[in-house]
C-alpha positions as CSV (number, residue, x, y, z in Angstrom):
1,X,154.2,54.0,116.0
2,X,151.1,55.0,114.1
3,X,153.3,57.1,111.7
4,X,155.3,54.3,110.9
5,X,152.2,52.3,109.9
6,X,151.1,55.1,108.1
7,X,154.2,55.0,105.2
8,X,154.6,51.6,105.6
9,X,150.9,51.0,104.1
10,X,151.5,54.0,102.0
11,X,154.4,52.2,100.4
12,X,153.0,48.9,99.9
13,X,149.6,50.8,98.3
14,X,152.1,51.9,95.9
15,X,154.2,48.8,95.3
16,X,150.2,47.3,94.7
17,X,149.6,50.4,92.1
18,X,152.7,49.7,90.5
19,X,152.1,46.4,89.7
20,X,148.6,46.9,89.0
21,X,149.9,49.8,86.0
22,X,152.4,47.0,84.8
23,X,149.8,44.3,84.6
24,X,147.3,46.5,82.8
25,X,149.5,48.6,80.8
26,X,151.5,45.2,78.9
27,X,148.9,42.9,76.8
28,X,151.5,40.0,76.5
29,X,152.6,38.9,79.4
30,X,153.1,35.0,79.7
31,X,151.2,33.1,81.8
32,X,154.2,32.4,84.5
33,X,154.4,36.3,84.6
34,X,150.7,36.6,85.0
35,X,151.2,34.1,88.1
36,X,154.3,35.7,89.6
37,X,152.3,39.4,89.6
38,X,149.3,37.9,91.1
39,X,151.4,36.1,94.2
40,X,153.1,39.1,94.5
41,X,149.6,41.1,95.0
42,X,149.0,38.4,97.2
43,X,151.8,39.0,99.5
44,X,150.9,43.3,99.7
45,X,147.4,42.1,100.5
46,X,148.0,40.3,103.4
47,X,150.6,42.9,104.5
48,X,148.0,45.8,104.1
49,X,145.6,43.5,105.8
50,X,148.3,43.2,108.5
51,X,148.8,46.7,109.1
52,X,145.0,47.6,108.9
53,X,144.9,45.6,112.0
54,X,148.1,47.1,113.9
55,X,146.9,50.5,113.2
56,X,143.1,49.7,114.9
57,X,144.8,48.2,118.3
């Protein structure tokens, strides 16, 4: 079980990275767009936060 935590954070770290990279590599991205990323992060947060937790019990 703890190997499938294990790649599941590692892929949401990278979906985060990816995002990250897209926000700070485009300097006109619309407000709405701006949003949308940041709800987005939002989500991979809380699932990170989620699996932090599974992997410690």
């Amino acid at each position: 079980m703890e190997d499938k935590i294990e790649i599941t954070i590692a892929y949401y770290n990278k979906k985060g990275q990816d995002i990250l990279d897209t926000v700070n590599s485009n300097s006109n991205l619309t407000p709405d767009e701006i949003i949308r990323y940041g709800e987005e992060m939002a989500i991979i947060e809380y699932k990170l936060t989620a699996l932090e937790v599974a992997k410690e019990n």
